[in-house]
C-alpha positions as CSV (number, residue, x, y, z in Angstrom):
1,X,7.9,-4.4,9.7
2,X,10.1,-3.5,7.0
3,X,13.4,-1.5,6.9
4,X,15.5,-0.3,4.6
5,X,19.1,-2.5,5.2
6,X,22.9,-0.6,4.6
7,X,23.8,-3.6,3.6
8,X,24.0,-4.3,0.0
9,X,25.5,-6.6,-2.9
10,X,26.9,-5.4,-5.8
11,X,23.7,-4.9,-8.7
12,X,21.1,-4.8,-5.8
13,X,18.4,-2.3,-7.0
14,X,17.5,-1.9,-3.2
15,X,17.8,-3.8,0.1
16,X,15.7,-4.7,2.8
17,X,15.1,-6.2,6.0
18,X,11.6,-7.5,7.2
19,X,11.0,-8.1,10.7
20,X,7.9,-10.7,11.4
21,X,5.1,-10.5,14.4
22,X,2.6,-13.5,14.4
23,X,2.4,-15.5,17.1
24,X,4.6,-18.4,15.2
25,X,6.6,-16.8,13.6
26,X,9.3,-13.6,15.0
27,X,12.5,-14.0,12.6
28,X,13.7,-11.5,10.4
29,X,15.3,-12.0,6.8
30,X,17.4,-9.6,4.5
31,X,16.2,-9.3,1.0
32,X,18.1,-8.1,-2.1
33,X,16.3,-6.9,-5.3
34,X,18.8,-8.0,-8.3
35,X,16.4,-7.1,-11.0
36,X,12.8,-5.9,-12.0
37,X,11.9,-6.1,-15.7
38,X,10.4,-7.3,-18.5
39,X,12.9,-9.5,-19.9
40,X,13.1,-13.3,-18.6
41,X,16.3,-14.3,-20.4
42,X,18.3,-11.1,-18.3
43,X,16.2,-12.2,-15.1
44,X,17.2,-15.6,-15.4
45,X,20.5,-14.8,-16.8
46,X,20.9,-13.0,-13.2
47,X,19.3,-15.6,-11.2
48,X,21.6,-18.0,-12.4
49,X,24.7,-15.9,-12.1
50,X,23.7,-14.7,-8.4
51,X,23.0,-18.7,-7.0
52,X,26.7,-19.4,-9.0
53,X,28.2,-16.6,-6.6
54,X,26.8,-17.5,-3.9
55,X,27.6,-21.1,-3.8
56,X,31.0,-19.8,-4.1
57,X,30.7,-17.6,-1.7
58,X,33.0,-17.8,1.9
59,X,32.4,-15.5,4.9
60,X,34.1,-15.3,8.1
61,X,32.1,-14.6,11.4
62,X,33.2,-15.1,15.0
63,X,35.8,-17.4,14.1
64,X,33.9,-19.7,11.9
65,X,33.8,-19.5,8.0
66,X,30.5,-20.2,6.3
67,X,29.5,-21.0,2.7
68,X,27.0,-22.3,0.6
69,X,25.4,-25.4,-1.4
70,X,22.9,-26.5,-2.6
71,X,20.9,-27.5,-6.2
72,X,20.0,-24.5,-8.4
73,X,16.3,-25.1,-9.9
74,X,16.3,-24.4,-13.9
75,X,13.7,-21.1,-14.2
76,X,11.1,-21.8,-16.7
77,X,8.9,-18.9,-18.1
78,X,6.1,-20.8,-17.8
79,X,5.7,-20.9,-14.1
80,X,5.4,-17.6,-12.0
81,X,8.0,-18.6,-9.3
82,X,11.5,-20.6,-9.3
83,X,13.3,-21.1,-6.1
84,X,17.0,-22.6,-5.5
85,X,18.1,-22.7,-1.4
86,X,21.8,-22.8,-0.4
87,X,21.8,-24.3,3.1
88,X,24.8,-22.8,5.3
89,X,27.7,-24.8,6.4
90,X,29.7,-23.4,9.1
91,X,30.2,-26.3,11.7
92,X,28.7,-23.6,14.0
93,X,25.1,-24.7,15.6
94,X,23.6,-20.9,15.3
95,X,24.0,-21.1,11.5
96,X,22.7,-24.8,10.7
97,X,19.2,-23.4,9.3
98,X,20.5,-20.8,7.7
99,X,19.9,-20.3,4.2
100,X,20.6,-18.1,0.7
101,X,17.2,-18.1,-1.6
102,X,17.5,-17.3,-4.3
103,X,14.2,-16.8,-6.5
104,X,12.8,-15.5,-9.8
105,X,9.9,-14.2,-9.5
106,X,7.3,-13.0,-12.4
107,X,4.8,-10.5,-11.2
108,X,2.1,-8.3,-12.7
109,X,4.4,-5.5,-13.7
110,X,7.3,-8.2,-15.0
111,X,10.4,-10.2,-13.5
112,X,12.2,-10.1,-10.3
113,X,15.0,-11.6,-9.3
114,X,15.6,-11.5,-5.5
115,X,18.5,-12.8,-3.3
116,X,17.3,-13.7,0.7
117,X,18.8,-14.7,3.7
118,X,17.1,-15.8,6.6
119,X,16.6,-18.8,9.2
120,X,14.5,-21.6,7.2
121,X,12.4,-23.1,10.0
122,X,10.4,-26.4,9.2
123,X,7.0,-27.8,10.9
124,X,8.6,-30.0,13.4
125,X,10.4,-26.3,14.6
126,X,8.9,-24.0,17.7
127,X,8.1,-21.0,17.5
């Protein structure tokens, strides 16, 4: 399912939230559109400059403060997809595979830069 989210960041073209239904998998994630174009110097431009603010990014929820690290992965025209994932650090259990991804994206119609948050579950995990 997908649904349009009220939550936003500033520059997001639109916002969304997709809700999963296979039989491993029943998360949801939240999903920011940054940019859609033609040009990959803005897209990566933007790409870079969202994974700087969120790795310097602090929130506070139910008493616990989270932010963000991780390594940012250079974009390169030449491949279709570059991903960077900030892993959560809170100190809080709930949050420890929680992560920021942020990806560039270059699709038939141009570039897109997208910011999404969501549990990052691994093989060895249960669904």
């Amino acid at each position: 399912d997908t649904y349009v989210s009220d939550m936003s960041v500033p520059g997001a073209k639109n916002t969304v939230i997709y809700r999963f239904h296979s039989t491993r998998d029943t998360t949801a994630s939240w999903q920011a559109t940054l940019y859609k174009g033609e040009d990959f110097k803005e897209a990566a431009k933007i790409y870079k400059n969202t994974f700087r603010y969120v790795s310097k990014a602090h929130f506070t929820k139910s008493g616990y403060t989270i932010s963000f690290a991780g390594f940012m992965e250079d974009p390169n025209e030449s491949l279709r997809f570059t991903s960077s994932v900030l892993k959560a650090d809170s100190g809080n259990n709930a949050y420890k595979k929680y992560v920021a991804e942020v990806e560039i994206v270059n699709s038939f119609t141009g570039w897109e830069v997208h910011l999404n948050l969501h549990n990052k579950k691994d093989d060895r995990d249960k669904y």
